[in-house]
N, C-alpha and C positions, 0 to 999 in steps of 0.2 A: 504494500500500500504506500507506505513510504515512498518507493521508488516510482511510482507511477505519479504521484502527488507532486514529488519533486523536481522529476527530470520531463515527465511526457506531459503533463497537462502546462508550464510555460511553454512548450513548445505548442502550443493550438491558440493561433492566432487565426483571427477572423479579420475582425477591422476596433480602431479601438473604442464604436459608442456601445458594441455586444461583448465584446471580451469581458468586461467585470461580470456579467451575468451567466456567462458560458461557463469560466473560469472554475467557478464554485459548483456551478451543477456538473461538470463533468469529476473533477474533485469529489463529491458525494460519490455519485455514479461507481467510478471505478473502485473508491473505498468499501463502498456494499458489494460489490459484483467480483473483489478480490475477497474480501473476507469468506464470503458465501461461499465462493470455488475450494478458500481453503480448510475450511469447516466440511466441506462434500468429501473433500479430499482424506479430511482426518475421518469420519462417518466410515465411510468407503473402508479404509485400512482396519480398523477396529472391527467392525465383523466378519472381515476376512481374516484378521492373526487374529488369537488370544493375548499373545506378546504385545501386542500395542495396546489391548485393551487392558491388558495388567498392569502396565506401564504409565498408564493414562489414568485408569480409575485407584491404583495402588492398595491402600488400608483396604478400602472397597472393594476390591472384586473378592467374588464368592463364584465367579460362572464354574461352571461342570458337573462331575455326578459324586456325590458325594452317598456312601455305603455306614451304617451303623445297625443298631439293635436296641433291641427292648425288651422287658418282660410283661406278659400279657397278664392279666388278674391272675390264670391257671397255673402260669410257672412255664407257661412256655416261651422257649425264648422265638422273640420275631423279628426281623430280619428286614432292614430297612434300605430302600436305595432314593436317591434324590436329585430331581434336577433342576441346576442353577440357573436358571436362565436369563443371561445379564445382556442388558446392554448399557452405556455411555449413561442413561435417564430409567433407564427400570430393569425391576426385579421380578421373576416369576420365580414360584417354586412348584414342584410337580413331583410326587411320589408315590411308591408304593411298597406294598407291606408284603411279604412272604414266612408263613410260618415254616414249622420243622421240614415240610414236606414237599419247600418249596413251590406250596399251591399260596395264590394272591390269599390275602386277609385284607387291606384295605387300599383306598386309592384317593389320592389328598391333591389339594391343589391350594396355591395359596392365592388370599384375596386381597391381602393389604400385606405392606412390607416396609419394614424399617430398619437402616444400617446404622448405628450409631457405633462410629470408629472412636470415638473419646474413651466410653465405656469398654469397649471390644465385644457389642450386644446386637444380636439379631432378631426382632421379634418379627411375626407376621400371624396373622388371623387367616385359618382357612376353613375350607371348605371338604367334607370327607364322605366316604359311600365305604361300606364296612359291607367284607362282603357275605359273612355267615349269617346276618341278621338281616341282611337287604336293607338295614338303615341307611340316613344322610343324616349329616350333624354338623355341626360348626365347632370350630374349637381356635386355640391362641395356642401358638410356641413361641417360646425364650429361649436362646444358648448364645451362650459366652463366648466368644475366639478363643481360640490358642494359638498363636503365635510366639512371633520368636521375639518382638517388642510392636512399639504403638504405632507402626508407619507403615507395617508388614502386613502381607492379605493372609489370613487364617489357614491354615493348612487340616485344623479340626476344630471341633465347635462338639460343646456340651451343654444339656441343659435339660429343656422338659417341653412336651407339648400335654396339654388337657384340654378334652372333650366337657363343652358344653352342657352336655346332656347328664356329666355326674359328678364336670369338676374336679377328677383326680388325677394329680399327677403321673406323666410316664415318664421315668428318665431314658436319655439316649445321647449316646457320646456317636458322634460320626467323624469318619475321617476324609479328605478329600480323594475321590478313588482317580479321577483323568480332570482334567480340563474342559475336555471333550464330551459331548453326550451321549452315554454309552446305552444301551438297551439294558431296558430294567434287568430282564431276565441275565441277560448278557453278565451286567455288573455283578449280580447277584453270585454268577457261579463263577465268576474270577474271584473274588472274595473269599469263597470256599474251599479255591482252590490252594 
């Protein structure tokens, strides 16, 4: 912008009763129409690498699939995968549950989502279909980062999500399994492996 401002727009000479008026509006012009191309530019790169988007959003980024567990009321343990789904301005989260047997238990998505990198705190309200019971329920999770200090993007997160519907706590530690978006089932039995 600078350089356009500087060098190219003296150089657009008309005659001298339109040039103060030109001047300025071609000034605006290419200051908008540069920043925009280089904002498309930064857009552009950021959902093509991960690395630029790590790089960019830093404390913040949480994108990829992230793999942990739980205990159910019964004692059994269930088996969680999750996906980050980030961009530059938002967060989605998307997961599912597998018991002992590797058969789904439930299937969650989130609705509302907040990164607070001061704290090292993730919370998000979602949305959930459980599937031995055929319910739908809404619920709130919290977890903590872990990191290696306050600038660094989480590589595992602990904490708790509860259901609406009875309010008790579930803990689940997860850890960061790719980057990448891996296929539930997929993550599931690399984990096991």
């Amino acid at each position: 912008m600078f350089y356009a401002i500087k060098y190219i727009v003296p150089r657009l000479t008309f005659s001298p009763e339109v040039d103060h008026f030109i001047q300025p509006a071609v000034s605006f012009i290419s200051a908008v129409g540069i920043y925009k191309m280089l904002a498309s530019l930064v857009l552009s790169l950021a959902k093509r690498w991960n690395w630029v988007k790590r790089w960019l959003l830093g404390a913040h980024y949480l994108g990829g699939t992230w793999v942990g567990s739980f205990k159910s009321a019964s004692g059994e343990t269930i088996r969680t995968v999750e996906h980050f789904e980030q961009s530059l301005s938002t967060l989605k989260i998307r997961g599912q549950a597998f018991n002992e047997h590797g058969e789904s238990y439930a299937l969650w998505n989130s609705v509302s989502e907040n990164i607070d990198t001061v704290s090292g705190l993730l919370t998000y309200t979602y949305n959930c279909d459980k599937d031995s019971d055929k319910s739908s329920f809404q619920g709130i999770g919290v977890f903590h980062f872990q990191r290696t200090d306050s600038s660094s993007a989480p590589t595992g997160i602990r904490g708790y999500s509860a259901d609406l519907i009875d309010g008790k706590r579930t803990d689940n530690e997860e850890q960061k399994c790719s980057e990448d978006l891996i296929a539930f089932k997929d993550a599931l039995l690399a984990t096991k492996a």
